[in-house]
Every structure is written in structure tokens, then in C-alpha cells.
DRENBALUM-679248 format. One record per residue (C-alpha): residue number from 0; residue in three letters; chain; x, y, z. Coordinates in steps of 0.25 Angstrom, whole numbers, plus 5000, padded with zeros to 4 digits. Each point is the difference from the previous one (the first is absolute). Layout:
BEGIN
site nr: NUM	rest: ALA	kette: A	u: X	v: Y	w: Z $
...
This chain:
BEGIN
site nr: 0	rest: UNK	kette: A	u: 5000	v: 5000	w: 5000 $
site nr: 1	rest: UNK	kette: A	u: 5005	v: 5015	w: 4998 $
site nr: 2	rest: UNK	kette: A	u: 4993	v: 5013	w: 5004 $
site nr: 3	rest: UNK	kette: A	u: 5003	v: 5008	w: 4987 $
site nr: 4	rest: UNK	kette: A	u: 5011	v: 5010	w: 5006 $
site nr: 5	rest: UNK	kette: A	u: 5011	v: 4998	w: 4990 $
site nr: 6	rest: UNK	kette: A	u: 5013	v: 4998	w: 5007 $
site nr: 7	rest: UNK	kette: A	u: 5005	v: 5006	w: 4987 $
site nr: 8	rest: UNK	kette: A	u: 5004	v: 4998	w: 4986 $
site nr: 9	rest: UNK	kette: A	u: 5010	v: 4990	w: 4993 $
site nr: 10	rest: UNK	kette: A	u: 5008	v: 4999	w: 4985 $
site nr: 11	rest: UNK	kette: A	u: 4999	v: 4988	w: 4993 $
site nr: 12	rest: UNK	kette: A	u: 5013	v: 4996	w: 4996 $
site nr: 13	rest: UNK	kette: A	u: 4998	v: 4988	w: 4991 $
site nr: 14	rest: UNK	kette: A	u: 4987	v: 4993	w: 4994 $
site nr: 15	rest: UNK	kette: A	u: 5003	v: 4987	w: 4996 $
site nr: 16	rest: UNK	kette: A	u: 4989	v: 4991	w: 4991 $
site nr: 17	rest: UNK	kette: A	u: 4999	v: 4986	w: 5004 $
site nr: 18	rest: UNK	kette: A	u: 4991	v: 4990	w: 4993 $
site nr: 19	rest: UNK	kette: A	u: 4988	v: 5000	w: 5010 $
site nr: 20	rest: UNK	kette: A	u: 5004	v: 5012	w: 5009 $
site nr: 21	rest: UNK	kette: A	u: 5009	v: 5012	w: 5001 $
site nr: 22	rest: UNK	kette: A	u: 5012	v: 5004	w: 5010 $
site nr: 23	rest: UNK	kette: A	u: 4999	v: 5013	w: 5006 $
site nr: 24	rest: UNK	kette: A	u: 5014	v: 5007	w: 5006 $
site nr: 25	rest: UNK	kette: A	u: 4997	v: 5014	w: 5008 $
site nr: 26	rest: UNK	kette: A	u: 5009	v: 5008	w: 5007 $
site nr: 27	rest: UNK	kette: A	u: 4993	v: 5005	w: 5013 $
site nr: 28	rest: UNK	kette: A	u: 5002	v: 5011	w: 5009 $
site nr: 29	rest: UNK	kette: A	u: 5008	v: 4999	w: 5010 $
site nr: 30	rest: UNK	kette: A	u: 4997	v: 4992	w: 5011 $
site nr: 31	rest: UNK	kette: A	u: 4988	v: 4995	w: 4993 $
site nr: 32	rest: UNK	kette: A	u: 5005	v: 4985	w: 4999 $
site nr: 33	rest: UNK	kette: A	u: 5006	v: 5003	w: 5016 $
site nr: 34	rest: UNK	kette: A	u: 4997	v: 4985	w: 5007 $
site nr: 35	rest: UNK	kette: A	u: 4992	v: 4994	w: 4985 $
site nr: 36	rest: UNK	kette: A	u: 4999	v: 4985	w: 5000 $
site nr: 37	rest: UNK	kette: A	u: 4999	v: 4991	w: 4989 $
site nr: 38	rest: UNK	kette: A	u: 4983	v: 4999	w: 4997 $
site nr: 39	rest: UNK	kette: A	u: 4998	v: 5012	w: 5006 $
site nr: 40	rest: UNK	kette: A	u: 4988	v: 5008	w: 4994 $
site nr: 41	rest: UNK	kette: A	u: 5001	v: 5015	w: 4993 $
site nr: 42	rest: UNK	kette: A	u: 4991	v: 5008	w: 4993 $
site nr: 43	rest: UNK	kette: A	u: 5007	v: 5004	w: 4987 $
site nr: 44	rest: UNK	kette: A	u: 4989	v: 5012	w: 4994 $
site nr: 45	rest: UNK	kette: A	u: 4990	v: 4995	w: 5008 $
site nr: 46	rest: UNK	kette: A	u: 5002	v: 4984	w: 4996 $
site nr: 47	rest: UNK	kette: A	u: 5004	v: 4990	w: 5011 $
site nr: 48	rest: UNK	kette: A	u: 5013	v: 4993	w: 4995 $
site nr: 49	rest: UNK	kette: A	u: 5008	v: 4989	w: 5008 $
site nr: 50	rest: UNK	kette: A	u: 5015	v: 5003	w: 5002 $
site nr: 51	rest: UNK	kette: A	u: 5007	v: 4990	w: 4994 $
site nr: 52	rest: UNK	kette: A	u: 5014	v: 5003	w: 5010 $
site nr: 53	rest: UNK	kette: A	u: 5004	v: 5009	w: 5013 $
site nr: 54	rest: UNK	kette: A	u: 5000	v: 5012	w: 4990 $
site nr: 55	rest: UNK	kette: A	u: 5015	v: 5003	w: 5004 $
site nr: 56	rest: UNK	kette: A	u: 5004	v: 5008	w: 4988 $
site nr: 57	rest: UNK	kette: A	u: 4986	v: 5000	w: 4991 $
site nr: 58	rest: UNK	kette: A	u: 4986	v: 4995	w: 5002 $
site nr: 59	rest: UNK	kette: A	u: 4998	v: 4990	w: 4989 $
site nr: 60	rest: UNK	kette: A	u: 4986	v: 4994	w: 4997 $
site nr: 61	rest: UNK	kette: A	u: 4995	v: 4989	w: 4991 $
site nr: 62	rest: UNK	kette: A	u: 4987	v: 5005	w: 4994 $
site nr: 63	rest: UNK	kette: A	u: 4990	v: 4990	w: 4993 $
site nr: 64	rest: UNK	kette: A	u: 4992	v: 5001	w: 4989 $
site nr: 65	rest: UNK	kette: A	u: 4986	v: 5002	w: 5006 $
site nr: 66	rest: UNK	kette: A	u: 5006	v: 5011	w: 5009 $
site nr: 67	rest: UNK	kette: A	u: 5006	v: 5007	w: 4987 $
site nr: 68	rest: UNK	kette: A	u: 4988	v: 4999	w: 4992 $
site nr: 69	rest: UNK	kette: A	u: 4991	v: 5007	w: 5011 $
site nr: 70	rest: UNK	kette: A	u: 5009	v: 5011	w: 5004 $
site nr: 71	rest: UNK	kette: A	u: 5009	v: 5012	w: 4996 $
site nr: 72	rest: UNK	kette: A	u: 5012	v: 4989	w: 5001 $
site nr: 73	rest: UNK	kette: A	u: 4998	v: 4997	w: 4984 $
site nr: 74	rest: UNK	kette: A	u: 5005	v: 5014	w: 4997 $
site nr: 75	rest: UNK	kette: A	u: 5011	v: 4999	w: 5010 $
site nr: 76	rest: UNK	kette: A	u: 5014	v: 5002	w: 4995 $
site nr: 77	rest: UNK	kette: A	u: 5016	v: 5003	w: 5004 $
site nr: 78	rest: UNK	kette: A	u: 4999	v: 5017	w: 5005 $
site nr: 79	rest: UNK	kette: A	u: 4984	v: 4997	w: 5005 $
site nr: 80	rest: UNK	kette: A	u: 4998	v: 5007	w: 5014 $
site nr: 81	rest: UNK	kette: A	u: 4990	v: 4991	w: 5009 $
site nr: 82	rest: UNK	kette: A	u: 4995	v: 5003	w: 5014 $
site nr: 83	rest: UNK	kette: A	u: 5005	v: 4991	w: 5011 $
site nr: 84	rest: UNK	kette: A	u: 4994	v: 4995	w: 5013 $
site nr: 85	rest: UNK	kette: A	u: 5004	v: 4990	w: 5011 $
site nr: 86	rest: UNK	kette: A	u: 4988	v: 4991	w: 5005 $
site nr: 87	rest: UNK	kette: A	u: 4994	v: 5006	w: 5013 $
site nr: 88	rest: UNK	kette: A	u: 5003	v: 4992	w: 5014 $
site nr: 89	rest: UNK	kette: A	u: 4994	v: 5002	w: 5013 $
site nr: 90	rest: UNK	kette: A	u: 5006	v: 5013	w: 5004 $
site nr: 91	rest: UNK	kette: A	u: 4997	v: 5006	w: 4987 $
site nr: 92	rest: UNK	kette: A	u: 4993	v: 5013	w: 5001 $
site nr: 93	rest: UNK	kette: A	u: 4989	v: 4999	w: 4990 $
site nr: 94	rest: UNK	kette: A	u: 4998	v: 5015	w: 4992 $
site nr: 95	rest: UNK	kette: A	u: 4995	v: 4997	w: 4986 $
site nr: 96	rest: UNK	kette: A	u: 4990	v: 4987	w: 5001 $
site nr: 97	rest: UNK	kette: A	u: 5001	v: 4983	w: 4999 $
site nr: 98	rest: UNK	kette: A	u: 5005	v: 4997	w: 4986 $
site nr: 99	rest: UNK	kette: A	u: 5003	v: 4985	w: 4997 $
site nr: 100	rest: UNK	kette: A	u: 5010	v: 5004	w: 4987 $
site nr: 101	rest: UNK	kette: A	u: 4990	v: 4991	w: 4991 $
site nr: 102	rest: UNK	kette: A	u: 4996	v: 5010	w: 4989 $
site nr: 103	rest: UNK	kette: A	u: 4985	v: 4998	w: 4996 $
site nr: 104	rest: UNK	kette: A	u: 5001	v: 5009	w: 4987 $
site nr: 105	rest: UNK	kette: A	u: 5010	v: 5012	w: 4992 $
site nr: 106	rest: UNK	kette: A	u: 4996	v: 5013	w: 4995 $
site nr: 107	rest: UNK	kette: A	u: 5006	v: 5010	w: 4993 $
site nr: 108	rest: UNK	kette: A	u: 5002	v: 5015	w: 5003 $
site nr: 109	rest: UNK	kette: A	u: 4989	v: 5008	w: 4991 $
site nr: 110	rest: UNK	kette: A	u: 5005	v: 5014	w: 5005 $
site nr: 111	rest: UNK	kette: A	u: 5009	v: 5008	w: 5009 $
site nr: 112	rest: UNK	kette: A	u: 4998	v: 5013	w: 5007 $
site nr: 113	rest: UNK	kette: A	u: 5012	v: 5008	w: 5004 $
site nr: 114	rest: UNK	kette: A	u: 4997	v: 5009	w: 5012 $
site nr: 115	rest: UNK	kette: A	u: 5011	v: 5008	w: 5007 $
site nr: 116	rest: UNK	kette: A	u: 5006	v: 4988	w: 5010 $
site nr: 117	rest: UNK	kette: A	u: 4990	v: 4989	w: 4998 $
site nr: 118	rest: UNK	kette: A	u: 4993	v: 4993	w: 4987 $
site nr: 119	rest: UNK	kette: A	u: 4988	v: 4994	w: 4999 $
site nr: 120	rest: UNK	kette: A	u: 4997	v: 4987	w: 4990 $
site nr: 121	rest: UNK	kette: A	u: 4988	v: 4993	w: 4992 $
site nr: 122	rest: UNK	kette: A	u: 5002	v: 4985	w: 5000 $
site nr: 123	rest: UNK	kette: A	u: 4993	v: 4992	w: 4991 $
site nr: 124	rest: UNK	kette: A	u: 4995	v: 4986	w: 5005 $
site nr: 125	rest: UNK	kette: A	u: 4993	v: 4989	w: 4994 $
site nr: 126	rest: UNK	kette: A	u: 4983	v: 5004	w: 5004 $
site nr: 127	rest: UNK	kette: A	u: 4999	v: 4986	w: 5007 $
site nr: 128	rest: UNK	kette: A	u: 5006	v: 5006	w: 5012 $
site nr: 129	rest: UNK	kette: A	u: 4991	v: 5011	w: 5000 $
site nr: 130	rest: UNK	kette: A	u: 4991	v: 4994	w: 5010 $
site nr: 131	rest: UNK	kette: A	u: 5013	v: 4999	w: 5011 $
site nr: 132	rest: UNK	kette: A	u: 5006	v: 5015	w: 4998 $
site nr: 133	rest: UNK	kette: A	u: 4993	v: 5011	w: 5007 $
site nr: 134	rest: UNK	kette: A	u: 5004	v: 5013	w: 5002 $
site nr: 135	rest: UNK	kette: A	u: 5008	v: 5003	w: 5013 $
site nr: 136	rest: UNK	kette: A	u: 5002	v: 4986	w: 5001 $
site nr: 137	rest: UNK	kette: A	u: 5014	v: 4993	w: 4999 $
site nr: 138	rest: UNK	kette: A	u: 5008	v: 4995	w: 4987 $
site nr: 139	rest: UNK	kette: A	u: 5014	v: 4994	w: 4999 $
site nr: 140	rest: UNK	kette: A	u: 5006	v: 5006	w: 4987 $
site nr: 141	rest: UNK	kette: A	u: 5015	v: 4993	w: 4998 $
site nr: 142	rest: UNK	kette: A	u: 5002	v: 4996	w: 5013 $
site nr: 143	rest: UNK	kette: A	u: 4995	v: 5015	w: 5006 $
site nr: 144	rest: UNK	kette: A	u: 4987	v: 5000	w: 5012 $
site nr: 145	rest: UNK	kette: A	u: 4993	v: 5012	w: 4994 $
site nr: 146	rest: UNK	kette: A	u: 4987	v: 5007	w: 5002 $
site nr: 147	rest: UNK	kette: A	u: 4989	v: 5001	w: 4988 $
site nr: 148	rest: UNK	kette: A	u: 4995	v: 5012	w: 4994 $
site nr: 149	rest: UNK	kette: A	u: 4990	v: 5001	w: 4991 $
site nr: 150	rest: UNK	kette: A	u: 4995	v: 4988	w: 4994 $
site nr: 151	rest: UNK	kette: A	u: 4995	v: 4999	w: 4984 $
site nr: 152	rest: UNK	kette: A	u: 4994	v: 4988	w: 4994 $
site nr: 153	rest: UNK	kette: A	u: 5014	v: 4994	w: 4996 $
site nr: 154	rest: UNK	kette: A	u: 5011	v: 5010	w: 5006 $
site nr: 155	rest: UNK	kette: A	u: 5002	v: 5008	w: 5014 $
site nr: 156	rest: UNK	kette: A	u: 5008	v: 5011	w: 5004 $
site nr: 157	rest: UNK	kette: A	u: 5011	v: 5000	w: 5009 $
site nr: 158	rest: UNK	kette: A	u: 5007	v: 5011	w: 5007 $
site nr: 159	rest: UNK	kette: A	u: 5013	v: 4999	w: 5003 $
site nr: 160	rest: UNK	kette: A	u: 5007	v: 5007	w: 5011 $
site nr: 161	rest: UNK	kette: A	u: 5016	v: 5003	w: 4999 $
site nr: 162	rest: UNK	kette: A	u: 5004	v: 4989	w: 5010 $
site nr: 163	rest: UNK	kette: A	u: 4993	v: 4991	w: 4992 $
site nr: 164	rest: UNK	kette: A	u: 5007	v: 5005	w: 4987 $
site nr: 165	rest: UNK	kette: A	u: 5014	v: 5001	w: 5006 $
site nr: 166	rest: UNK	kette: A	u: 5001	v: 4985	w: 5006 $
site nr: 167	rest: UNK	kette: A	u: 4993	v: 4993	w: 4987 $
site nr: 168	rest: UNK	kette: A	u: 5001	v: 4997	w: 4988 $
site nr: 169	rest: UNK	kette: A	u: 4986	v: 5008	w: 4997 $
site nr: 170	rest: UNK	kette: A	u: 5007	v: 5013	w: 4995 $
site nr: 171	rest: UNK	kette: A	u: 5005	v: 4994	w: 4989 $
site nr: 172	rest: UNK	kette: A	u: 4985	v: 4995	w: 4995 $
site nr: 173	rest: UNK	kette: A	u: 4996	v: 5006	w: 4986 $
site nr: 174	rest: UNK	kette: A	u: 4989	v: 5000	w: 4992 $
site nr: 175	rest: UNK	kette: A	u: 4997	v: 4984	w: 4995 $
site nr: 176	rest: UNK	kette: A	u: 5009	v: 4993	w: 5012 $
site nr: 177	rest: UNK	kette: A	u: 4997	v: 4987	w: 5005 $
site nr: 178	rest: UNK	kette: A	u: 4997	v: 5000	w: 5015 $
site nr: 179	rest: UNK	kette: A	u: 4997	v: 4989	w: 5009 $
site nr: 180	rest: UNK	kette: A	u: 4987	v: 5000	w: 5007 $
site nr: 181	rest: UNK	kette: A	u: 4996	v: 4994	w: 5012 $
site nr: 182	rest: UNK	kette: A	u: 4986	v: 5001	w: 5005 $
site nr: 183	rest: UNK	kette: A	u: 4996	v: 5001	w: 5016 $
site nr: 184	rest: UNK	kette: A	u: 4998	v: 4985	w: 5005 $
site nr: 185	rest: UNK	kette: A	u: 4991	v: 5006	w: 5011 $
site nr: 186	rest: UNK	kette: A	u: 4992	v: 5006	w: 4989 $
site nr: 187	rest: UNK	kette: A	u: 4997	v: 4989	w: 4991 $
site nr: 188	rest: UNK	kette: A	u: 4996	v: 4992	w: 5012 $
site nr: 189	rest: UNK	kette: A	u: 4989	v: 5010	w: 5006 $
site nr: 190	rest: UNK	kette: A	u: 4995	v: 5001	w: 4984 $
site nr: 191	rest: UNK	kette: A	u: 5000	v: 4986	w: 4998 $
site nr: 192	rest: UNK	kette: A	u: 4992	v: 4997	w: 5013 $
site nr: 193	rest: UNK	kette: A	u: 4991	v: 5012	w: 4998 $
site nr: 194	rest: UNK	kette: A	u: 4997	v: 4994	w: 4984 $
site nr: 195	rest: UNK	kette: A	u: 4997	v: 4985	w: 5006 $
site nr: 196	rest: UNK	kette: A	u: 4991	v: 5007	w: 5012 $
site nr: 197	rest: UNK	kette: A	u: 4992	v: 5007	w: 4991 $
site nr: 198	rest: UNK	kette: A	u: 5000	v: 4987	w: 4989 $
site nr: 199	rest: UNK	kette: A	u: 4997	v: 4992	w: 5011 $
site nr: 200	rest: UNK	kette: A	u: 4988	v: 5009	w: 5005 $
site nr: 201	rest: UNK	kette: A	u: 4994	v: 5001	w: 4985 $
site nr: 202	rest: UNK	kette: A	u: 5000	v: 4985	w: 4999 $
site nr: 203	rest: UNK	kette: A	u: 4991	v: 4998	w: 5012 $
């Protein structure tokens, strides 16, 4: 699990294309990897990815093909900047909101609106999600906890203040980028018992 506070960003150094899978190598921020073991869970732009070693000198990951297909990752390559997030333990103060790192769908940025310090986005997302993203309520946009603006019948506005651009990859967003999106667990659950309460009520 992760809480959607990037811990920072990381360079890919090398891509490498297997028959069944890629290999990622990253260069992280320092003391990023500090006490990593081998299997150890990141969020790389919001997607939940197993170390494959202790990290020591580059966070390398092995990246299947089902992962690639429904994520940013197929347009990944040597010079990409990704967000980067340990998992969460105990002790961990929780100031974004639960994210799980499994990606339910991409969208692609349809406009950017500079302002003096912050920036505000339109992201695109399939309309079979509509039903789960509200206004005000939360979204994981590679890797990142935000809040949502206003929401349209297949985008939503995000404002993005300038920790938020400073720490993550987010400020380097234009127009027809792939994100990563992750819906609100706790919101598909209150949805879907809400549609089964009300299906089940009809049926009496």
C-alpha cells in the first residue's frame, strides 16, 4: 500500500526488452533505496512494481506485459522521469489517501492552464469511470494523492499547487501525456453497494 505522497522523482537509465516483460533500471534519490530488500514493493508513477535487488546503486524492476499494456509504462523509455514512493509501514504518516499501485485505467492530459506558481489540468479518462469520480473527492494521477476538481462526463480538473509540482513529475505534463490513474477503492465500494442496495430493493 502507499499514501500517494511522492517520495520523489527517479531517471530511467536503461530499458531493456525481453520477450515476455521488460527491465527497468532508475536512478533514485538519495536515500531513497536507504534499507531496500529484495521484493520490496515501489510505486513507480503510480504503479506498484517488485524490486528485483536491495537497490544499492539503481532500482531495477521487471515489468510484465499485462502491467505494460494498461499503463503509462508502454511509452516508458531511457531519460523518462517517474514519480517514486516506498510502501507505507505502520509508522507512516498517511497525507495523501490508501492507494494500492494497481492502475484501473490511463488518461491523457487535454489542457494545461498556467497560472503565476500553480497550474491547473484537464485529464481525459475512459466514461466507464464516470460513476466513481466525483468532485472533491480523491484521485491517484501517477502515483500522486490529489484532490478533484471539477468533473465533466469524460475529464476532470486538477489544481496543482507548487509542492505538488516541485516534488513530481506532474510539471513536465503536456498536452496528450499518458498518466496513470487510480480510482478511490473506498469509493468504488460505497458506489457499488449503493447500485446492488438499490437493485436489490427494485427486484422485491
Amino acid at each position: 500500500m502507499f499514501s500517494g505522497i511522492v517520495q520523489g522523482t527517479g531517471k530511467v537509465s536503461k530499458v531493456i526488452s525481453n520477450k515476455d516483460h521488460i527491465s527497468l533500471e532508475i536512478s533514485a534519490p538519495k536515500n531513497f533505496n536507504k534499507g531496500l530488500k529484495k521484493g520490496a514493493s515501489i510505486s513507480v508513477d503510480g504503479v506498484c512494481l517488485t524490486s528485483v535487488d536491495k537497490g544499492i546503486n539503481k532500482l531495477r524492476f521487471d515489468v510484465i506485459e499485462e502491467t505494460i499494456a494498461r499503463t503509462n509504462l508502454k511509452e516508458i523509455e531511457k531519460g523518462s522521469i517517474v514519480n517514486l514512493e516506498r510502501s507505507i509501514t505502520a509508522s507512516t504518516e498517511i497525507g495523501g489517501h490508501l492507494m494500492s499501485g494497481h492502475i484501473h485505467c490511463t488518461g491523457k492530459i487535454k489542457k494545461i492552464l498556467n497560472k503565476k506558481s500553480t497550474r491547473d489540468i484537464i485529464v481525459d479518462f475512459p466514461k466507464k469511470f464516470k460513476e466513481y469520480i466525483f468532485e472533491k473527492g480523491y484521485i491517484g494521477l501517477n502515483g500522486c494523492s490529489l484532490t478533484l476538481g471539477k468533473v465533466n462526463k469524460s475529464s476532470f480538473y486538477l489544481h496543482l499547487i507548487p509542492e505538488t509540482l516541485m516534488v513530481t513529475n506532474l510539471d513536465k505534463l503536456n498536452v496528450g501525456s499518458l498518466v496513470n490513474i487510480e480510482i478511490d477503492q473506498n469509493t468504488i465500494s460505497v458506489v457499488e453497494t449503493v447500485k446492488n442496495t438499490l437493485a436489490a430493493q427494485k427486484s422485491r
